[in-house]
C-alpha positions in Angstrom: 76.5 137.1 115.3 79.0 135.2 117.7 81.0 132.4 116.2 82.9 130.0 118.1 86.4 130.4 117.6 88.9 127.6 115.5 91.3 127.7 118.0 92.0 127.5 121.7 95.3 128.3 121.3 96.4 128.9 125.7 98.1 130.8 127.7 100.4 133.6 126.3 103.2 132.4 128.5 105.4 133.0 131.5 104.4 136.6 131.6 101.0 135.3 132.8 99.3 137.0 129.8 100.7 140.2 129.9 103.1 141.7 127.7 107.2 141.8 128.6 110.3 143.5 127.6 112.5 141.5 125.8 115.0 139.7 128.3 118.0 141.0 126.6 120.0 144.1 126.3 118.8 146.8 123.6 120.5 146.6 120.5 122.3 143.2 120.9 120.9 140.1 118.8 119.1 137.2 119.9 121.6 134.6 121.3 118.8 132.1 122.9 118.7 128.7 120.7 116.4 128.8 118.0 115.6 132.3 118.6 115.1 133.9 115.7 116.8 131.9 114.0 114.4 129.1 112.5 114.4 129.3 109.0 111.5 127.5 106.8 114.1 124.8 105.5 115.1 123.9 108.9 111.5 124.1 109.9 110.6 121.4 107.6 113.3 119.0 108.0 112.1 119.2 111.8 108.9 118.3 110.6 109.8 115.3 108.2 112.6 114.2 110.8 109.7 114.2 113.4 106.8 112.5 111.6 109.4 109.7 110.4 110.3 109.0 113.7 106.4 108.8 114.9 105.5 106.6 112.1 103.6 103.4 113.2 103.6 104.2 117.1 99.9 103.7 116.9 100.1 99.6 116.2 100.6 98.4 119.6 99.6 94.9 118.5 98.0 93.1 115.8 94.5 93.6 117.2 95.3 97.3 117.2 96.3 97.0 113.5 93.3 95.0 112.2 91.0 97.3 114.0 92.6 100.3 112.6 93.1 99.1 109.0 89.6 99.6 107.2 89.7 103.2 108.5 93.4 103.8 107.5 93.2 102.0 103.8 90.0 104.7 103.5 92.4 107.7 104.8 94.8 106.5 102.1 92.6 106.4 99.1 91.4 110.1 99.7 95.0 111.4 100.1 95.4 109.5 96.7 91.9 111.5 95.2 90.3 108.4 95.0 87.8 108.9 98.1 85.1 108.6 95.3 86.4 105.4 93.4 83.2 102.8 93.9 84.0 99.9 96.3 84.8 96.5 94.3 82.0 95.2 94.8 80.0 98.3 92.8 82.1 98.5 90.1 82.3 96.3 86.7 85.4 95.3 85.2 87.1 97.7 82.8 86.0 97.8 79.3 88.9 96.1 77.2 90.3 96.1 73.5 92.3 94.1 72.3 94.4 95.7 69.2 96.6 92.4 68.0 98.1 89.0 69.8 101.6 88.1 69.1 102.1 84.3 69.4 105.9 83.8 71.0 107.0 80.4 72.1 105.5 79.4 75.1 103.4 82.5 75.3 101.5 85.4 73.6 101.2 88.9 73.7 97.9 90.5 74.0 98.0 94.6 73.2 95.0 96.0 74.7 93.8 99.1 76.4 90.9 99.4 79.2 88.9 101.9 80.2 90.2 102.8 83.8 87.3 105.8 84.0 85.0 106.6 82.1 86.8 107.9 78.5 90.4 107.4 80.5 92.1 104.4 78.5 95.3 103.0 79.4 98.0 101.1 77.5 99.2 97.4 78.5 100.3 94.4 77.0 99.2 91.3 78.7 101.1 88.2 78.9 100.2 84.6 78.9 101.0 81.4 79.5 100.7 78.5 76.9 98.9 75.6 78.1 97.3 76.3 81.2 95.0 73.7 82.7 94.0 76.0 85.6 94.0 79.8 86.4 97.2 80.7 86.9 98.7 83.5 89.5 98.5 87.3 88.1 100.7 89.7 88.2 100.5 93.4 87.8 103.9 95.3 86.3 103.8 98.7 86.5 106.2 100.7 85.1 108.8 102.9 86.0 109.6 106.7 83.9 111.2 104.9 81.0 110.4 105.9 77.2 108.4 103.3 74.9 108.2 101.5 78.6 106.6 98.2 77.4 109.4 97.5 75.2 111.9 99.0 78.2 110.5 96.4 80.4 109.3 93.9 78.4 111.7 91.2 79.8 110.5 91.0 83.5 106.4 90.2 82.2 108.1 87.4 79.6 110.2 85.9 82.4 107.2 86.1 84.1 104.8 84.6 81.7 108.1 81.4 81.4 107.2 81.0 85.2 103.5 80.3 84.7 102.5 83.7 85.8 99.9 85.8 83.8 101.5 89.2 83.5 100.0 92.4 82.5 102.5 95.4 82.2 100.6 98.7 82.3 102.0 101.7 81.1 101.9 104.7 82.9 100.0 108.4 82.1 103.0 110.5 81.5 105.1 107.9 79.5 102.3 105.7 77.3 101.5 105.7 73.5 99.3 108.8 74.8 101.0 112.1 76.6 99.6 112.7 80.0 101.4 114.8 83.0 103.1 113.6 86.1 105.3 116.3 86.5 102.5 119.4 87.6 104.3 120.9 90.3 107.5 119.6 89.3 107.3 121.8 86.7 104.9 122.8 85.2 103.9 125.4 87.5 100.6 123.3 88.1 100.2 124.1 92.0 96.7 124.2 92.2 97.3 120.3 92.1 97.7 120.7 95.8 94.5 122.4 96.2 92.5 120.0 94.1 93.7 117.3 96.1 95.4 116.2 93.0 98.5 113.8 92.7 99.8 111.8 90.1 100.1 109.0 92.9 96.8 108.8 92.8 95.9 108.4 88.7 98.5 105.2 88.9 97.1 103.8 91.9 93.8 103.7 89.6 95.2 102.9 86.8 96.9 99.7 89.1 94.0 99.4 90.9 91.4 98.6 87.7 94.5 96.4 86.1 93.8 94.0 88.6 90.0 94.5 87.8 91.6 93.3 84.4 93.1 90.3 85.6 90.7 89.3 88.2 88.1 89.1 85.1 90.4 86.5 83.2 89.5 83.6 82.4 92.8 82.4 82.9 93.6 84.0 86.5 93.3 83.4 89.4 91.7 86.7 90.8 92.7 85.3 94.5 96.7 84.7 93.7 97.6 88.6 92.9 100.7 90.6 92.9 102.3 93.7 92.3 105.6 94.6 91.1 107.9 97.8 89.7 111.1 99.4 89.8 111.1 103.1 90.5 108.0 105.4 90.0 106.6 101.6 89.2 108.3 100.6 92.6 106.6 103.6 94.6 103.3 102.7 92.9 103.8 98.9 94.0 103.6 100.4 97.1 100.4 102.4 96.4 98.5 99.5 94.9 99.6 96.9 97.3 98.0 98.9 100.1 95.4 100.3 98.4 93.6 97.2 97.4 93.8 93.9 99.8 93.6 91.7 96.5 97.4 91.9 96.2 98.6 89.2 98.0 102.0 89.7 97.5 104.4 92.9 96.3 107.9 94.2 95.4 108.5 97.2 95.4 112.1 98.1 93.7 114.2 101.1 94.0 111.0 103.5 94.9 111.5 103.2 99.1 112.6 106.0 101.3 111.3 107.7 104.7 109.7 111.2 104.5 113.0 112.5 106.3 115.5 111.6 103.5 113.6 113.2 101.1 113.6 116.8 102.5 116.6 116.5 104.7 118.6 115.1 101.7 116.7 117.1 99.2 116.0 113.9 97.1 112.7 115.3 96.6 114.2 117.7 93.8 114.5 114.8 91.6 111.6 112.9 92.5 108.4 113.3 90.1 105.3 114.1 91.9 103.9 110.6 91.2 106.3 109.6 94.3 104.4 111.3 97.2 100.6 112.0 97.9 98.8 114.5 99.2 100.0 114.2 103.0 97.3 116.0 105.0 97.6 113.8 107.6 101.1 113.3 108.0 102.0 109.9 106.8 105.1 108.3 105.9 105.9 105.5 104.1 105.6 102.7 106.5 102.3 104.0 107.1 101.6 102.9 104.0 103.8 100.0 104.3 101.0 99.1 107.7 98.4 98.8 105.1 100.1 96.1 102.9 101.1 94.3 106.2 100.7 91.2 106.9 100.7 90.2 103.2 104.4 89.3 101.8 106.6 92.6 101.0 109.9 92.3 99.3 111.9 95.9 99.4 114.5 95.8 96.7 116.8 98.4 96.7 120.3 99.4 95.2 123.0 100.5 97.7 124.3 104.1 95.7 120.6 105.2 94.6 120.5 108.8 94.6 117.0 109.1 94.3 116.2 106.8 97.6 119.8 106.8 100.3 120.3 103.2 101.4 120.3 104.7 104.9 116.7 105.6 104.7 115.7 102.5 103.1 117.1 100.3 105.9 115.0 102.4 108.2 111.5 101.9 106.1 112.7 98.3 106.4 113.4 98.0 110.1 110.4 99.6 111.1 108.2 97.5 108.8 110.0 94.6 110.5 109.3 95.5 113.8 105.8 96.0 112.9 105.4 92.3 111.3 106.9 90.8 114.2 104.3 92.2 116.4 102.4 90.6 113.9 103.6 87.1 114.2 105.1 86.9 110.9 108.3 88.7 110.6 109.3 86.3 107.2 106.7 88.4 105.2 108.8 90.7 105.0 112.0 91.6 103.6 115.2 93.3 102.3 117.1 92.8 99.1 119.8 94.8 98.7 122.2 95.0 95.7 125.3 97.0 94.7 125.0 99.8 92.5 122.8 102.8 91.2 119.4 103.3 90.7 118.5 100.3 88.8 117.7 96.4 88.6 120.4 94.5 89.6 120.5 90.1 88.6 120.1 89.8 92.8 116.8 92.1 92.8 115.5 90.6 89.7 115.6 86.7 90.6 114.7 87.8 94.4 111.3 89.1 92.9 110.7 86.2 90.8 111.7 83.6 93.4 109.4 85.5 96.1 106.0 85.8 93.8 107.0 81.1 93.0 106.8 81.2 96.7 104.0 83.4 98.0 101.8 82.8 94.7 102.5 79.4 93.6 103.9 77.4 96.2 107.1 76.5 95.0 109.9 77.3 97.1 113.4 78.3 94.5 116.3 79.9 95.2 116.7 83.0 93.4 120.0 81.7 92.0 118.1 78.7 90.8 115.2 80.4 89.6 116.7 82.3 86.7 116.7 85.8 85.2 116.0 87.2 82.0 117.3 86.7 79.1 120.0 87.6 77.2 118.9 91.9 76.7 116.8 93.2 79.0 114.4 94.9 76.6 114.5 91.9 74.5 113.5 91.0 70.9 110.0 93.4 70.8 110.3 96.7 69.2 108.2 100.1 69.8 106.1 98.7 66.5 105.4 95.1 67.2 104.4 96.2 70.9 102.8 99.1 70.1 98.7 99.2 71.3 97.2 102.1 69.0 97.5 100.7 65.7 95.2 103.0 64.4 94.9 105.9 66.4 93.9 106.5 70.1 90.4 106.7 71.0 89.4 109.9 70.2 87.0 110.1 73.4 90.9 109.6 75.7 90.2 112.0 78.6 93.7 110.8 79.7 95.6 114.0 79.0 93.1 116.3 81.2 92.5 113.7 83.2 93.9 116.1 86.4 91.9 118.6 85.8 88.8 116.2 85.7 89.4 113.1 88.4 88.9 115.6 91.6 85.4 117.0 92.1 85.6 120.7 92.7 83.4 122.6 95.7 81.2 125.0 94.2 79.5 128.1 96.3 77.9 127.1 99.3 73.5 127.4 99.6 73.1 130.6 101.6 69.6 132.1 101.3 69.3 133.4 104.8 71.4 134.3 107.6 70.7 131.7 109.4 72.4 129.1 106.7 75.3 131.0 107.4 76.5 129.1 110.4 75.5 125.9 109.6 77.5 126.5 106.3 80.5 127.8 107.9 80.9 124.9 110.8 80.9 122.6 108.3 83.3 123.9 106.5 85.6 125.1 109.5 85.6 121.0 110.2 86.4 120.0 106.8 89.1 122.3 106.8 90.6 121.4 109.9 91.1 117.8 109.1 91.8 118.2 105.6 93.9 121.1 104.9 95.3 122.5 108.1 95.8 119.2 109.4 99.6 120.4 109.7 98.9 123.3 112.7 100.0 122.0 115.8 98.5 119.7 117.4 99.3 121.5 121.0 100.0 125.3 120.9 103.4 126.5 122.3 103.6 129.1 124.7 102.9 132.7 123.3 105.9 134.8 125.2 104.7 138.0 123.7 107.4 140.7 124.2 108.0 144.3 123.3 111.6 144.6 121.7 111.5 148.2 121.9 109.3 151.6 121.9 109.3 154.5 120.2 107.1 157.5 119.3 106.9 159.9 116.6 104.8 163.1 114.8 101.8 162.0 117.1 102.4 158.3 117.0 103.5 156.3 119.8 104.0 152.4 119.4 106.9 149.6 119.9 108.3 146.7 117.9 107.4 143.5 119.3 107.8 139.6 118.8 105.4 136.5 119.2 106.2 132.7 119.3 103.7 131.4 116.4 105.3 127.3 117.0 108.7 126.2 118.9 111.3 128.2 117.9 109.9 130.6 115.3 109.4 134.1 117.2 108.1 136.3 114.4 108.2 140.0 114.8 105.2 142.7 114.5 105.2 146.7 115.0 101.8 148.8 116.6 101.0 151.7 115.7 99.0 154.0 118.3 97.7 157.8 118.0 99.8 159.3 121.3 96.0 160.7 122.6 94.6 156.9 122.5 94.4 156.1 126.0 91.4 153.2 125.7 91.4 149.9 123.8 90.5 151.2 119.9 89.5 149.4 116.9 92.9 147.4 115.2 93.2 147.2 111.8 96.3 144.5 111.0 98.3 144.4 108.3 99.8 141.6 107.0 103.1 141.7 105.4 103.8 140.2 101.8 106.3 138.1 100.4 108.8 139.8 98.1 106.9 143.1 99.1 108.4 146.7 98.6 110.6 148.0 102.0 107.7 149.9 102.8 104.7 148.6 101.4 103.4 147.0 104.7 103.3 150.4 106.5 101.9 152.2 103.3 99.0 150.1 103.8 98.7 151.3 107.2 99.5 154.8 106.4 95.6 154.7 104.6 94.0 153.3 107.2 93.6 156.7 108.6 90.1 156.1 111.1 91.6 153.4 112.7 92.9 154.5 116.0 95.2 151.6 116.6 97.2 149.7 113.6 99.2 146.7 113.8 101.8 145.0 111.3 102.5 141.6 111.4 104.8 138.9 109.8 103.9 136.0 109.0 106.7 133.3 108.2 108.7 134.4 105.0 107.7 137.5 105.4 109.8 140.1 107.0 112.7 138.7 108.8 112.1 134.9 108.1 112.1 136.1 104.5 114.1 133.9 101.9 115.5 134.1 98.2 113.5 133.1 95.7 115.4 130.3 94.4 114.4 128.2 97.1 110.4 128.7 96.7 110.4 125.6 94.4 111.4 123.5 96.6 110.3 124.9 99.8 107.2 124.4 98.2 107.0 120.9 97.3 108.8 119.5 100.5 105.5 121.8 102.9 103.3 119.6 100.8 104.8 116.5 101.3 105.2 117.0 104.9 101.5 117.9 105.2 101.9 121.6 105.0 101.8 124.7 102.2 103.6 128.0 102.5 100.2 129.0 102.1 98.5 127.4 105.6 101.7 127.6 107.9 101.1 131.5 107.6 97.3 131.0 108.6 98.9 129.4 111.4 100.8 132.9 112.3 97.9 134.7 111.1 96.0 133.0 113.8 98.7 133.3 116.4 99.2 137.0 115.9 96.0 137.8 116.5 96.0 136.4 120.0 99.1 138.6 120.5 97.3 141.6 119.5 94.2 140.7 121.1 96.5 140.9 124.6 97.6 144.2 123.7 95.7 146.7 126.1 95.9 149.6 123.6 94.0 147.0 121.1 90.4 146.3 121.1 90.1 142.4 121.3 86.3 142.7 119.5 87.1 144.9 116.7 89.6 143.5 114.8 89.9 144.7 110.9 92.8 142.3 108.2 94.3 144.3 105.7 95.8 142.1 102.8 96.8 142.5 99.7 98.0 139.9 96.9 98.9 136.0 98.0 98.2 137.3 101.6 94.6 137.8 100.5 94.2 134.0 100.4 95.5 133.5 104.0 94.1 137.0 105.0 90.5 135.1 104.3 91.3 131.7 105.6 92.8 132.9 109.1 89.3 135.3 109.4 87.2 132.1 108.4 89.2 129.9 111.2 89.7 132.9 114.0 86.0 133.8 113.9 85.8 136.9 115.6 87.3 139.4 112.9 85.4 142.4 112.2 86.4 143.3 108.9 88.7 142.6 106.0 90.3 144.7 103.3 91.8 142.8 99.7 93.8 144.7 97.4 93.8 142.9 94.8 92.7 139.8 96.1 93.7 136.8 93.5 90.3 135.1 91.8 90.8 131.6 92.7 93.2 128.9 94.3 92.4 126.8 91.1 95.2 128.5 89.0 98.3 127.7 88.0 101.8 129.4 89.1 105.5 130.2 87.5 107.3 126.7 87.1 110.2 127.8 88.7 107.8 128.2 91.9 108.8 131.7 92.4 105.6 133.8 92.8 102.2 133.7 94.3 101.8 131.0 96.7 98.0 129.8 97.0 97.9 126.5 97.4 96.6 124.4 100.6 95.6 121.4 100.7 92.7 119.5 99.4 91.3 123.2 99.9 88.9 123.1 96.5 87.5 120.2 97.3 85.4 122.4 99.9 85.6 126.1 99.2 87.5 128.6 97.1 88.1 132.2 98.3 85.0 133.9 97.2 82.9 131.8 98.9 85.4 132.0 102.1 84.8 135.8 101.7 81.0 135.3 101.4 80.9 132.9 104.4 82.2 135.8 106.7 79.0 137.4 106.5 78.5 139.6 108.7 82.1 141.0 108.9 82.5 143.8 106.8 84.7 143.0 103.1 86.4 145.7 100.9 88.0 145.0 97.7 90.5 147.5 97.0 91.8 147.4 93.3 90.7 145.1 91.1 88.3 143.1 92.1 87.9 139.8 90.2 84.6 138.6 88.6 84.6 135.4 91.0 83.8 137.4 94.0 80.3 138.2 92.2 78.8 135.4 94.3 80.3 137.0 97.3 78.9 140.3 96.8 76.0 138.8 96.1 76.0 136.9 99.1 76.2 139.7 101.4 73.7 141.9 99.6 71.4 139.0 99.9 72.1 138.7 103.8 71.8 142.8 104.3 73.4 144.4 107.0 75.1 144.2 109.7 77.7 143.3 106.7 78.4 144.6 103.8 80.7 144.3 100.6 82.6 147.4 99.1 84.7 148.2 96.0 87.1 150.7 95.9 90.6 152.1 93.7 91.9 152.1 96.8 92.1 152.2 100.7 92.2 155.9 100.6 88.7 156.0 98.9 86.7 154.2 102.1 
């Protein structure tokens, strides 16, 4: 059966489509710029550097923006997992109780919890005003990763509360009465986060999101007069909630601002938590996000020697923001506070906050100097005890500490029952794929420029050494293997070199391939010679994902790309085209044969059982993870939707892929599905 192909990827180069010796002199190194020489941190600093600098090019005007906002905001939500959060309008406020009320002068304390989700309860306090005639403003606090953080904070929803404001403070997953998890890739080793589509972005963008649910259902607030406020992973999430739900008419954000570029190039992403990022598959930085909150009021506070978010990088979030409300028309929404100092509140951020909300919510225009700060302690007179929201014991329903493992639906296998689902099936998912996971190939393919480095033959075998050009400067290197009698195109079986693999390994695997007259070896990006140490996996790791990547898809990219190279080779058959994989490469082994559409066969040994699984914390190990991947397939059903190529499992093979043999038994031939101890044995 013919499939159409994933990619067009163009012309192979200035060689016109043939192959060419390597413009240099034998033996002597690569010396052109970039050749060779691209490494995978480099790489990704390219890419951050590049989509910060792209970031809001597409709002010409304010027509272009309100156009383009409904679709964007949706975007958003489903790179925060909450693509199946009920509109407003469908849901019904959160179910609330209230534990205790602490009558303070001027104002009381409510200690509740509400039912975000089904079963998911979070932890707040809510302040009030005494003696309101009329709704007052609300405002959400959301909290930064301080322990016992209602008491921590507790002076900003008081202050508050003095001003007339109706302030609920929220706690967050990891740090409330209850343990949950922010830190799953940070270390945990939780990496199938990325493949779920999972960040813990996302569980406090709900969590913000049904607080002001909360406080739009009070009696006492005025659900059109909201805003949002927090100071570090509570600043980032002002962010998220401010553009995820238009309710918020107003935000500040504090010390939780930077551009995608600071964070790889400066590496502050090693001390961020993975609640400050969200599942980038399309590329986003954070004035994109910031576009979603315009043309509402935005404060930026910020501290001037933060070494979580560079000043540098926050003056550029700023500046872009402000070039994009003055196309606008209202370049006083939005603002800068800066203050000497670390990563903390500083008097200038704190009465800045509280004089912007008096403005933009109630009306009343005060000076931050006149406005006043809080008092006396920050944390103030309430203790963990009088504060505290479970009296007597959390609900014992509280999904909130497996709430990642439960918010993201997971695909299960696709309906074949015939051959003829198979296409259907596997065009479907070939488009999901493309926009949700491998969203980070290129949007334009670079030229090819095969080019044989150098030729040898040996005991019978004859091939050379060659290089490909998978993006802009990354050339990554291959060898073919030819029987010296071959003189027509033959079958190609190519291997596909591991990470961390044995010297040899590579060409062992080809060494058992002994029917196939024509073998080929290729290297995908940290593999080979773009290999790297181990130590920098972790965070080679984590900076892909936030830059819209995984180790994972860039080498489906290569994948993909070295099997147009091979596909130019004359001595190589450019119809029957066999992968050979074994371990991690298994996963990207299946995805590139998925994508490319015109492999004849594969071969696993020891294919891993699933992307949902977790990895070493350290992030040394298997790489699996892609992007929003389970939310549409897992390998099996990859491997089963490749019907009718052939598929060999050559070691263990896992229960999981009992579907997929299955599957292909259920289809018949031309396909078929094979076991085996190993590639010697078929």
């Amino acid at each position: 059966m013919k499939r159409r192909r994933f990619l067009q990827l163009g012309a192979v180069g200035a060689c016109g489509g043939a192959w060419c010796l390597a413009p240099r002199l034998p033996g002597q190194p690569p010396t052109s710029e970039g050749e060779n020489r691209m490494d995978l941190r480099t790489y990704l600093c390219r890419v951050a550097r590049r989509t910060s600098d792209e970031t809001l090019s597409e709002y010409a005007d304010a027509v272009t923006h309100a156009e383009r906002l409904p679709e964007k905001r949706r975007q958003f939500l489903e790179m925060m997992g909450l693509h199946t959060l009920p509109a407003k309008e469908d849901r019904d406020p959160p179910n609330v109780t209230v534990t205790g009320v602490l009558q303070r002068e001027g104002y009381h304390i409510e200690k509740l919890y509400y039912e975000a989700l089904p079963g998911f309860y979070l932890t707040a306090n809510l302040y009030v005003p005494e003696g309101l005639v009329e709704p007052a403003p609300g405002v959400l606090y959301v909290c930064g990763h301080a322990q016992h953080q209602k008491v921590h904070y507790q002076g900003h929803p008081r202050r508050f509360a003095q001003l007339g404001f109706v302030c609920l403070i929220v706690e967050t997953v990891q740090l409330g009465e209850v343990e949950g998890y922010h830190h799953g890739c940070y270390n945990k080793g939780w990496w199938q986060w990325y493949s779920r589509g999972y960040t813990s972005a996302g569980i406090e963008l709900l969590g913000g999101i049904r607080g002001l649910d909360l406080l739009q259902a009070r009696p006492e607030v005025d659900g059109e007069r909201l805003g949002v406020t927090g100071i570090s992973g509570g600043g980032a999430s002002s962010w998220w909630v401010a553009a995820g739900d238009e309710r918020v008419k107003v935000s500040a954000p504090c010390c939780g601002t930077a551009t995608l570029a600071s964070h790889v190039i400066d590496k502050t992403i090693d001390g961020h938590c993975d609640c400050m990022w969200w599942i980038n598959s399309r590329q986003w930085d954070l004035p994109d996000v910031g576009a979603l909150i315009a043309p509402r009021p935005l404060m930026i506070a910020s501290a001037d020697r933060d070494g979580l978010f560079t000043i540098e990088s926050i003056r550029e979030v700023h500046a872009r923001l402000a070039r994009l409300y003055e196309r606008l028309g209202v370049p006083e929404n939005v603002t800068l506070v800066e203050t000497p100092g670390p990563h903390s509140y500083h008097e200038r951020s704190r009465t800045g906050i509280f004089s912007w909300f008096a403005k933009h919510l109630q009306g009343r225009d005060i000076r931050p100097e006149a406005i006043g700060d809080i008092e006396g302690d920050p944390e103030g007179p309430e203790t963990v005890e009088t504060l505290r929201v479970y009296v007597d014991g959390p609900p014992k329903d509280n999904r909130l500490p497996r709430i990642q493992d439960e918010l993201i639906p997971l695909a299960g296998p696709p309906r074949i029952e015939r051959a003829e689902d198979i296409e259907p099936a596997r065009t479907a998912l070939v488009a999901a794929l493309r926009e949700h996971t491998f969203g980070g190939f290129p949007q334009a393919a670079c030229a090819l420029d095969p080019r044989v480095e150098f030729q040898f033959e040996d005991n019978g075998t004859r091939g050379y050494r060659f290089t490909y050009a998978s993006e802009e400067d990354w050339r990554l290197a291959g060898r073919l293997l030819v029987r010296s009698e071959q003189t027509d195109p033959g079958a190609c079986a190519v291997v596909l070199r591991s990470p961390r693999e044995a010297r040899t390994a590579a060409e062992g695997l080809a060494g058992q391939l002994g029917r196939w007259p024509v073998k080929a070896i290729i290297e995908p990006r940290g593999t080979g010679d773009t290999s790297y140490d181990d130590e920098q996996q972790w965070h080679l790791r984590r900076a892909a994902a936030w830059c819209g990547m995984t180790l994972a898809s860039m080498r489906v990219y290569d994948v993909l790309r070295g099997l147009q190279a091979i596909r130019g080779l004359p001595e190589a058959s450019a119809t029957e085209i066999g992968l050979v994989a074994q371990g991690e490469m298994c996963a990207v082994a299946l995805y590139a044969a998925l994508l490319d559409g015109g492999v004849s066969g594969l071969f696993l040994v020891n294919p891993p059982a699933t992307q949902n699984a977790p990895g070493e914390p350290d992030g040394t190990g298997p790489a699996l993870e892609m992007l929003n991947c389970l939310r549409y397939t897992d390998l099996p059903y990859v491997a089963g939707l490749l019907w009718p190529a052939g598929l060999a499992v050559i070691g263990e093979c896992p229960g999981s892929y009992e579907w997929t043999r299955q599957c292909h038994e259920r289809l018949g031939t031309p396909g078929h599905f094979v076991t085996a101890a190993s590639l010697g044995e078929l």
